[in-house]
Residue frames relative to the residue before (quaternion, step in Angstrom):
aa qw qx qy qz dx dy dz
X 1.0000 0.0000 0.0000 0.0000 0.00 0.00 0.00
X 0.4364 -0.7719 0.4549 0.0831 3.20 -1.10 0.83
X 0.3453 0.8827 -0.2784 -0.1554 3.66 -0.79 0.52
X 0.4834 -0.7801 0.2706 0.2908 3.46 0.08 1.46
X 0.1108 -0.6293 0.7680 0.0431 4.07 -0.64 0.71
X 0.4557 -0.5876 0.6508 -0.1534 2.81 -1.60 1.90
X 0.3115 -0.7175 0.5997 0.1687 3.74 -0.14 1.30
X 0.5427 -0.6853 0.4022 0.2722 3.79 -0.73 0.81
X 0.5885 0.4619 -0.3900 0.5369 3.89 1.34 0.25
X 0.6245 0.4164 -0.3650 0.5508 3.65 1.09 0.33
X 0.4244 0.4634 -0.6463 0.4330 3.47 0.64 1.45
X 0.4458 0.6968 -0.4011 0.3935 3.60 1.30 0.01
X 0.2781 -0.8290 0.3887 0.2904 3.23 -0.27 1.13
X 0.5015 0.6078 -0.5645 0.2456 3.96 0.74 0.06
X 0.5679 0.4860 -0.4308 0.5057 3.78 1.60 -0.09
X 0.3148 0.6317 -0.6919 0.1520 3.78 0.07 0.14
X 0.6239 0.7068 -0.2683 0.1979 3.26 0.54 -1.46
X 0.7421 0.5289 -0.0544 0.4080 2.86 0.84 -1.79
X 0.4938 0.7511 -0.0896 0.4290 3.28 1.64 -1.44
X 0.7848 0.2857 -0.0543 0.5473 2.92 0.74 -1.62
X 0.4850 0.4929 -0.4443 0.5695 3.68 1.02 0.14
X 0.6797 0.5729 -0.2261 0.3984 3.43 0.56 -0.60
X 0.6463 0.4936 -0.0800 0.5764 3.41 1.28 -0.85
X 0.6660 0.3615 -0.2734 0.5925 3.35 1.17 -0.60
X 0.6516 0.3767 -0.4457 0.4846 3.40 0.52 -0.31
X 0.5682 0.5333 -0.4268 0.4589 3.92 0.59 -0.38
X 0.7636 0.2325 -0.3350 0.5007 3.45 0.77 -0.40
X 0.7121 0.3841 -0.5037 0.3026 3.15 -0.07 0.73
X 0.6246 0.4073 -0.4445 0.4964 2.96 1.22 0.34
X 0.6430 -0.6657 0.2701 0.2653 3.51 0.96 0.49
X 0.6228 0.4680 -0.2930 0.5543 3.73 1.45 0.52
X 0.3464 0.6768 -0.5764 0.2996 3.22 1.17 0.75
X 0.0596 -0.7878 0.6069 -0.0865 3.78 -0.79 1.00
X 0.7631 -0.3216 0.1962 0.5252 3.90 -1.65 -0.61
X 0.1564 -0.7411 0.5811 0.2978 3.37 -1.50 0.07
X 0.4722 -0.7008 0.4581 0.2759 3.51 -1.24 0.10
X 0.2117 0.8087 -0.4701 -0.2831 3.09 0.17 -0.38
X 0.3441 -0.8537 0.3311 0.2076 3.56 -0.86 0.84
X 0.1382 -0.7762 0.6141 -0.0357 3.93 -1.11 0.77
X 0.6547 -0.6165 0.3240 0.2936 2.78 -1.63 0.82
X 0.4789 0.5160 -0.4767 0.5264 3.86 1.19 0.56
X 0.7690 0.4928 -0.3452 0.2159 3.03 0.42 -1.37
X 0.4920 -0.6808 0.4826 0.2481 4.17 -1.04 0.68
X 0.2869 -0.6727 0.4629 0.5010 3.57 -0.34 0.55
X 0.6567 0.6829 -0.2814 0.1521 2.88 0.32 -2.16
X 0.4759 0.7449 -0.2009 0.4222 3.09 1.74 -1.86
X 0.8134 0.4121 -0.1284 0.3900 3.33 0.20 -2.17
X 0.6642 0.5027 -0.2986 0.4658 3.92 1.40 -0.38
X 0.6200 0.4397 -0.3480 0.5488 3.81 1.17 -0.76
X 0.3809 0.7498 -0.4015 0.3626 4.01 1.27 -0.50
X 0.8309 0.3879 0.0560 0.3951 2.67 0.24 -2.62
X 0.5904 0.6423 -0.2713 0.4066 3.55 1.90 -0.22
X 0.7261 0.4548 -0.2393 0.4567 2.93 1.46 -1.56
X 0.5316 0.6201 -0.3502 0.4585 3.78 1.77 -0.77
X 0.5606 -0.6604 0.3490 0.3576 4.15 1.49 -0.27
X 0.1821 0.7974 -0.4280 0.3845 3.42 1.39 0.89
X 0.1620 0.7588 -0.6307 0.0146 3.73 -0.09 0.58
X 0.6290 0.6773 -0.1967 0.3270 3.64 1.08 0.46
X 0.2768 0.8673 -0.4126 0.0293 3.77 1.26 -0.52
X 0.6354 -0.5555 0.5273 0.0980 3.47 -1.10 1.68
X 0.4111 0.5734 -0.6877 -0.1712 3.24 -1.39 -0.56
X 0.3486 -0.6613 0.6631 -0.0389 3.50 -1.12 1.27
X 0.6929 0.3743 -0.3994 0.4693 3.63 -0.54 0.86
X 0.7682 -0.2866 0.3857 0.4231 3.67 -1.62 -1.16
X 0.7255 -0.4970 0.3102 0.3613 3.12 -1.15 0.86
X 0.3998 0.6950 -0.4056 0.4388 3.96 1.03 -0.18
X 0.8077 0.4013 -0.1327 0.4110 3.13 0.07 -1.68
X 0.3953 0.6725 -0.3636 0.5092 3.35 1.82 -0.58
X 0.8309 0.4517 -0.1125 0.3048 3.54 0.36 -1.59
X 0.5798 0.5099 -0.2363 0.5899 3.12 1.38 -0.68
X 0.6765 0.4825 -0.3987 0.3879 3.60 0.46 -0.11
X 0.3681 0.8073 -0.3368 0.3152 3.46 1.73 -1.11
X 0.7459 0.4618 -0.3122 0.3646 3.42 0.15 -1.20
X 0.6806 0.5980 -0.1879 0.3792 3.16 0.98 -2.08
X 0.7843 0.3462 -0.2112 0.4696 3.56 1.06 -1.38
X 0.3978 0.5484 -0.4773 0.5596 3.90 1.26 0.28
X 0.6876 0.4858 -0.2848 0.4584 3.84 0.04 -1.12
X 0.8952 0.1341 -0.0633 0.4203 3.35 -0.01 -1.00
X 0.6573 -0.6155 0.3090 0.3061 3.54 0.89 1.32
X 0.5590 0.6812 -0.3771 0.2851 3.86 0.79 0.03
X 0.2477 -0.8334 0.4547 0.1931 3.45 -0.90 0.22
X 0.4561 -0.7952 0.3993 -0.0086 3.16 -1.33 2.11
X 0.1901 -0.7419 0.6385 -0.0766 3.41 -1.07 1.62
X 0.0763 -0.7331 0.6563 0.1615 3.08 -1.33 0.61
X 0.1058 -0.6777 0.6953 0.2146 3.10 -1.72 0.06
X 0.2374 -0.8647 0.4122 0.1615 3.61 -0.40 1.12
X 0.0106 -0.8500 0.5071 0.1423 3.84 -0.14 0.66
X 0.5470 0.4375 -0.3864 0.6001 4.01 1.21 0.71
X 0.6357 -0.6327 0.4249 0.1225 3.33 -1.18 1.74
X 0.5944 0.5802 -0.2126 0.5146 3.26 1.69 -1.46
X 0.7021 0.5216 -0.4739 0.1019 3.35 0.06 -0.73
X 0.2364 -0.8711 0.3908 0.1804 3.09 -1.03 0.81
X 0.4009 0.6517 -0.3284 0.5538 2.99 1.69 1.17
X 0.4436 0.5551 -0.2964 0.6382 3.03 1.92 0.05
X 0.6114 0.5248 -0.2868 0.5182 3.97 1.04 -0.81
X 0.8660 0.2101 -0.2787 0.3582 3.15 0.29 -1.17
X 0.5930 0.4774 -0.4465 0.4702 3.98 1.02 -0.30
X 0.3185 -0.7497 0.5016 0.2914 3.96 1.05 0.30
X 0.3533 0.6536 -0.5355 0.4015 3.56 0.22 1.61
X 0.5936 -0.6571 0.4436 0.1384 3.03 -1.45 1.22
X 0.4677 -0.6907 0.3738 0.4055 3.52 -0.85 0.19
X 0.7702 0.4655 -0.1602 0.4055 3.61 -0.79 0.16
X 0.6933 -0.3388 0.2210 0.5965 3.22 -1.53 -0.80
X 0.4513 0.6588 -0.5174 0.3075 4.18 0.69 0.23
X 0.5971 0.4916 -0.4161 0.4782 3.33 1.36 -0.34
X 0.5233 0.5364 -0.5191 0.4112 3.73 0.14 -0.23
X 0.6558 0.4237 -0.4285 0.4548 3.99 0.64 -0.49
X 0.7254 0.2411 -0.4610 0.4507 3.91 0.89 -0.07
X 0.4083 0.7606 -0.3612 0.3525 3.41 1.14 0.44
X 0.6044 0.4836 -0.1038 0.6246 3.32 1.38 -1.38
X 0.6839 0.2687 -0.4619 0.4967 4.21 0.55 -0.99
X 0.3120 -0.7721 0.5535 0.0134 3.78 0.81 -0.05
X 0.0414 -0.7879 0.5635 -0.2448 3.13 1.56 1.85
X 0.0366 -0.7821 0.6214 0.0300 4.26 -0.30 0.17
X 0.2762 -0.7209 0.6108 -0.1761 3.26 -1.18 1.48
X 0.0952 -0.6964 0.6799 0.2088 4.10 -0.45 0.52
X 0.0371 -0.8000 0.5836 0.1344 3.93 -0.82 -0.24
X 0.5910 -0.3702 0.5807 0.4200 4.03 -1.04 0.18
X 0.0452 -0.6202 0.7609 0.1853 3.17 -1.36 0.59
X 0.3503 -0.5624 0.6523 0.3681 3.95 -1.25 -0.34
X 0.0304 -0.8126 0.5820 -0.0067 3.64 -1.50 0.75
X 0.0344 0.8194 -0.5714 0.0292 3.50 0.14 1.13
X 0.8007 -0.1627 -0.0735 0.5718 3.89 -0.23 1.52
X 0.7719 -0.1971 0.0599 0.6014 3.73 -0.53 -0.30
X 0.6512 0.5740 -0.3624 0.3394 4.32 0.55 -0.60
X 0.2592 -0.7165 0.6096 0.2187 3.26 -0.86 0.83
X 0.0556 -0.6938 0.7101 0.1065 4.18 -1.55 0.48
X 0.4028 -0.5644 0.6912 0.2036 3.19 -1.37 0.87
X 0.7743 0.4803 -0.1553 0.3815 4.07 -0.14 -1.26
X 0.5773 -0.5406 0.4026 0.4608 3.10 -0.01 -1.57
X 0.3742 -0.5982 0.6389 0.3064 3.80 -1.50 0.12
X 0.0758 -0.7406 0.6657 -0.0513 2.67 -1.73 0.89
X 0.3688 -0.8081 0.4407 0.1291 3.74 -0.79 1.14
X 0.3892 -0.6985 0.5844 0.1385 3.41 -1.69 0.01
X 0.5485 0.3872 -0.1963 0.7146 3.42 -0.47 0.12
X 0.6565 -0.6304 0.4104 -0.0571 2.61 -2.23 1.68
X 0.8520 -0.0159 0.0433 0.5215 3.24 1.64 -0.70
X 0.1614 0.7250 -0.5815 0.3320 2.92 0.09 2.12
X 0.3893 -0.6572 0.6419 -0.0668 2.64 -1.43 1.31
X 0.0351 0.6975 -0.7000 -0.1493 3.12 -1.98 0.43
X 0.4722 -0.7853 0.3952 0.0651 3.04 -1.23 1.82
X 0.0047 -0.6990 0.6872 0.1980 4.00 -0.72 -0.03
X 0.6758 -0.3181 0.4564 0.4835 3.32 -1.90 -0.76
X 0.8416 0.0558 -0.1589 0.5132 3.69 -0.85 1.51
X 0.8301 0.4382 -0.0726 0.3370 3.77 0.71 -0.28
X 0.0741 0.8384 -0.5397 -0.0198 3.61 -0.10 -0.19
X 0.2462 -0.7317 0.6301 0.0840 3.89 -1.16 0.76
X 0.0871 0.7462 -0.6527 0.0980 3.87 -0.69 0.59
X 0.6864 -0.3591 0.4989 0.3886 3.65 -1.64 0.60
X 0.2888 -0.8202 0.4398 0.2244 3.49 -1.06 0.33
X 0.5425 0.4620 -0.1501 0.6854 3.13 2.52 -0.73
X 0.5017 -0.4842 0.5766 0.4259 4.07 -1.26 -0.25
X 0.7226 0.4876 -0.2948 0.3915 3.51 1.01 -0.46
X 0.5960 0.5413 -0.3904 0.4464 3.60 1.09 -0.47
X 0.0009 -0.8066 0.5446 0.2298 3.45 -1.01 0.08
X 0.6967 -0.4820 0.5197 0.1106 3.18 -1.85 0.25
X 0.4423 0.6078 -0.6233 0.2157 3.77 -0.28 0.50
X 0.5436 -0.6225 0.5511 0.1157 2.94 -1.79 0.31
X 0.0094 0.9171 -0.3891 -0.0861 3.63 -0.68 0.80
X 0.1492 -0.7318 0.6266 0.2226 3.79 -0.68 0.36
X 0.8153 0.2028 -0.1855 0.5096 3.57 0.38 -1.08
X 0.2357 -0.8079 0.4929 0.2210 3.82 0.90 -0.89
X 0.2027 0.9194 -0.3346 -0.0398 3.62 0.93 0.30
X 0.2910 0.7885 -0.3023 0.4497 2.68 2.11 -0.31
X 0.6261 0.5627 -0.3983 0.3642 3.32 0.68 -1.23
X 0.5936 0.6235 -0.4057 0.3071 3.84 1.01 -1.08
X 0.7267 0.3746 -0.1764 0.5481 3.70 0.69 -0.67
X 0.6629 0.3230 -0.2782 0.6155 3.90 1.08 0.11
X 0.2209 -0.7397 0.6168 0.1534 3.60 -0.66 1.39
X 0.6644 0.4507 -0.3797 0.4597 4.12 0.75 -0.22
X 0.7185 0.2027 -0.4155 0.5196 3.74 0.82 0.66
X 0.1631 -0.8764 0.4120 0.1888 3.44 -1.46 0.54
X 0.6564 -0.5493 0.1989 0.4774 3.59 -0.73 1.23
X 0.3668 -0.6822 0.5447 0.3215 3.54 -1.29 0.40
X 0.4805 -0.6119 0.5401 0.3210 3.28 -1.21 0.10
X 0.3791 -0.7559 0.5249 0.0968 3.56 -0.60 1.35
X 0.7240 0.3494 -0.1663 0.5710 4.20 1.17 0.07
X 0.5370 0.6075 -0.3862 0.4398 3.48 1.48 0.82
X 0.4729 -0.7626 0.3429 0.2779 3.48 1.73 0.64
X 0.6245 0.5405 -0.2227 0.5179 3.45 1.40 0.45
X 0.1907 -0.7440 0.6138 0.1828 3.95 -0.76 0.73
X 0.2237 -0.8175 0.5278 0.0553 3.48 -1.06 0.25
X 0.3630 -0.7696 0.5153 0.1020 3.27 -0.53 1.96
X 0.0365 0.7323 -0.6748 0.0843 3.87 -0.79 0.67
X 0.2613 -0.7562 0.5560 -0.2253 2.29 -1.51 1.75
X 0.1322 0.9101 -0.3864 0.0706 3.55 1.02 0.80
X 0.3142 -0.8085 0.4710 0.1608 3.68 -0.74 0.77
X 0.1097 -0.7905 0.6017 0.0315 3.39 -0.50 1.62
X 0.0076 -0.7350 0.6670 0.1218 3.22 -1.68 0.10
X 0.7189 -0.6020 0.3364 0.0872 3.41 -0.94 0.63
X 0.1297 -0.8438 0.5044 0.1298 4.10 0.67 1.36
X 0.8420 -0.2987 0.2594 0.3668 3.11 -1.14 -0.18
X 0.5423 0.6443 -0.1546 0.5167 2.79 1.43 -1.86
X 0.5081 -0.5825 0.5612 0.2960 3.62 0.25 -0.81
X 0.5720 0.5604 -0.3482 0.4874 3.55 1.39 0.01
X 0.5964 -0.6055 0.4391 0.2912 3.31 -1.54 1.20
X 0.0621 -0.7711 0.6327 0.0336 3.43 -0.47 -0.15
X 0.3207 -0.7103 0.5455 0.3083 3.62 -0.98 1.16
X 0.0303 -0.8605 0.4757 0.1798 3.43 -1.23 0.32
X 0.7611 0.2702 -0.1835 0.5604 3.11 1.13 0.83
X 0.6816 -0.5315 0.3441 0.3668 3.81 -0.90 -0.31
X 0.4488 -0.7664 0.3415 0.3076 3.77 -0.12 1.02
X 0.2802 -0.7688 0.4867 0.3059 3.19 -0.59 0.32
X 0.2404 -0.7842 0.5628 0.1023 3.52 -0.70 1.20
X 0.1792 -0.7186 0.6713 0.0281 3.49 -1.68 1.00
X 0.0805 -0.7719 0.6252 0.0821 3.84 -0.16 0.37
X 0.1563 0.7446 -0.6207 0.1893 3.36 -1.06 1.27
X 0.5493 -0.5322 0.6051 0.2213 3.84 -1.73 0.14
X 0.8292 -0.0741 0.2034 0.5153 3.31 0.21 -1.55
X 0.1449 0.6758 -0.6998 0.1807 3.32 -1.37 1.13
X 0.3497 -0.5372 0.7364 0.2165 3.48 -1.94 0.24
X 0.0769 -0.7097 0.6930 0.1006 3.41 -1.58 0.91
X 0.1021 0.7412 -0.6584 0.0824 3.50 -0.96 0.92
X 0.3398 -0.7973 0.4828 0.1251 2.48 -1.95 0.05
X 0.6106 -0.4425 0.4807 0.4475 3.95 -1.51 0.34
X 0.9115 -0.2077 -0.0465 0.3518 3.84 -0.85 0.88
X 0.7159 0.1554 -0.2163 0.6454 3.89 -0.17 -0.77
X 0.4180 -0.5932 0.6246 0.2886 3.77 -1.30 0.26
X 0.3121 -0.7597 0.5665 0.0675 3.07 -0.97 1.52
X 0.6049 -0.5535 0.5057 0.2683 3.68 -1.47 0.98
X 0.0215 -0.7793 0.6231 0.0625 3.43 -1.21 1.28
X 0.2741 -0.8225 0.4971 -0.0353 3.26 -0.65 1.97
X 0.2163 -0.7627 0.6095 0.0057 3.42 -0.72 1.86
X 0.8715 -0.0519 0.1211 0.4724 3.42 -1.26 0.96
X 0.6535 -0.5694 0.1367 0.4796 3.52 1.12 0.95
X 0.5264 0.5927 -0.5008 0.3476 3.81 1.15 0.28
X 0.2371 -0.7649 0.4699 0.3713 3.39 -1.16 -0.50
X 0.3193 -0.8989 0.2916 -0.0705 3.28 0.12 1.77
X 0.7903 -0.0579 0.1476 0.5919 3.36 1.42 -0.66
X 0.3184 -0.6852 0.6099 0.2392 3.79 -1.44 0.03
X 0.6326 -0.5221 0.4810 0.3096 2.92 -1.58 0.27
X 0.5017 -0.3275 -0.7785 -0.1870 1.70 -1.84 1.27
X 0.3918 -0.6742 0.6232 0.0604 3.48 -2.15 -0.67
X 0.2027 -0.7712 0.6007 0.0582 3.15 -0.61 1.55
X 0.2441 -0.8383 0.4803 0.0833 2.79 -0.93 1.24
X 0.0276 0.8832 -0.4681 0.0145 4.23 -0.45 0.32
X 0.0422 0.9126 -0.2820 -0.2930 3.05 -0.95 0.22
X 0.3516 -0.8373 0.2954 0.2969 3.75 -0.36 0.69
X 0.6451 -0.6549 0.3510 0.1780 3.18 -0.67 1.61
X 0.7228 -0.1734 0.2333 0.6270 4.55 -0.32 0.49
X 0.2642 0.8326 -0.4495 0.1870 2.97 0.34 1.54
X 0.6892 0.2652 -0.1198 0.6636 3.10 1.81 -0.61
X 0.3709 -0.7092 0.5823 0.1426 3.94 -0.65 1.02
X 0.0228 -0.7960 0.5934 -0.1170 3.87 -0.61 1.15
X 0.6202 -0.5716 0.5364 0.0291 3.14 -1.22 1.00
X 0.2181 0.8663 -0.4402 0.0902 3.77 0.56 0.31
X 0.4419 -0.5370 0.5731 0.4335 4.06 -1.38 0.07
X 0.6893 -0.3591 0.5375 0.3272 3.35 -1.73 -0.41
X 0.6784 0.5203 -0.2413 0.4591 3.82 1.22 -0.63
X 0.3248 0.8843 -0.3324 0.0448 2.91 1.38 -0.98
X 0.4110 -0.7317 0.4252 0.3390 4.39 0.31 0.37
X 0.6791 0.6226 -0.1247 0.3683 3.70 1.51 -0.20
């Protein structure tokens, strides 16, 4: 059974339309099932163990890559497999699972191509993408070693999927099923404008396990664009942890 989770900017009626193209195209292809729709009351996590205990072994998301991310955890935990339907041109989770926009996604929905992938896990939080840090001087540790920005301008982030990479020809996407996370190290410098600006080739570190911390105040570690925790952070990764829904194009 199938169920579709309504990103919380599609109670706006100017999406009805679109919705309802959507819905028709689920029913004819015969996987048209519950929807959520989501609100500021409503729990996610809540709304996925719900739709589990009700026999859902499917879970939708229908909106912007966000709503994508937030669901990660919920569908990793509770053994279900994750679809998207993308309804933003931008998404770049739409690039890499090679999926149309709209109700065209419901046709790689229905062939129900399935994909395991690496999640990233930095203390109790799962990240599909990658972590990123605050603060000026953080570091990620191994056994005997440690790696750190060499300028205040470079930065540090961590990567499982790297999507970033889609909009930056000089870095390339990681592979999310290669049982491996990937430290990046990317030299910025400052334009006129005040805007970083890469200036060179990142420097890449592939690893499993590490601790990121930091030089005085604990700095904020931002998952898939939330902020989720402080330093410090163990950092791991878990191997086909999360089942996905993918196109035939898919960049993976």
């Amino acid at each position: 059974m199938h169920w579709y989770v309504y990103e919380e900017f599609l109670n706006d009626k100017k999406y009805a339309a679109v919705l309802d193209r959507i819905e028709s195209r689920l029913s004819d292809l015969e996987i048209k099932g519950r929807v959520c729709r989501l609100s500021v009351l409503k729990n996610l996590r809540e709304a996925v163990k719900e739709a589990v205990d009700q026999g859902a072994e499917t879970i939708v998301a229908v909106g912007s890559d966000q709503i994508f991310f937030k669901l990660t955890a919920a569908a990793a935990e509770l053994g279900v497999t994750l679809g998207f339907i993308p309804l933003d041109n931008s998404s770049l989770l739409m690039k890499a699972f090679g999926l149309p926009l709209a109700e065209k996604a419901c046709d790689v929905i229905a062939q129900r191509l399935v994909k395991k992938i690496d999640l990233g896990k930095v203390n109790n939080n799962y990240f599909l993408d990658s972590l990123s840090f605050t603060g000026e001087q953080v570091f990620l540790e191994f056994v005997g070693y440690q790696i750190s920005p060499a300028t205040s301008e470079a930065t540090l982030s961590i990567k499982n999927f790297g999507l970033a990479a889609l909009n930056n020809s000089n870095i390339s996407l990681c592979c999310p099923c290669d049982g491996k996370l990937e430290a990046v190290i990317e030299p910025l410098k400052k334009t006129w404008w005040g805007r970083l600006k890469l200036i060179g080739r990142p420097s890449v570190f592939p690893f499993k396990k590490g601790k990121i911390v930091s030089v005085g105040e604990p700095a904020n570690i931002i998952a898939d664009g939330q902020m989720i925790s402080r330093t410090p952070g163990q950092i791991t990764i878990e191997q086909e942890k999360l089942k996905v829904i993918v196109g035939a194009r898919r960049l993976f």
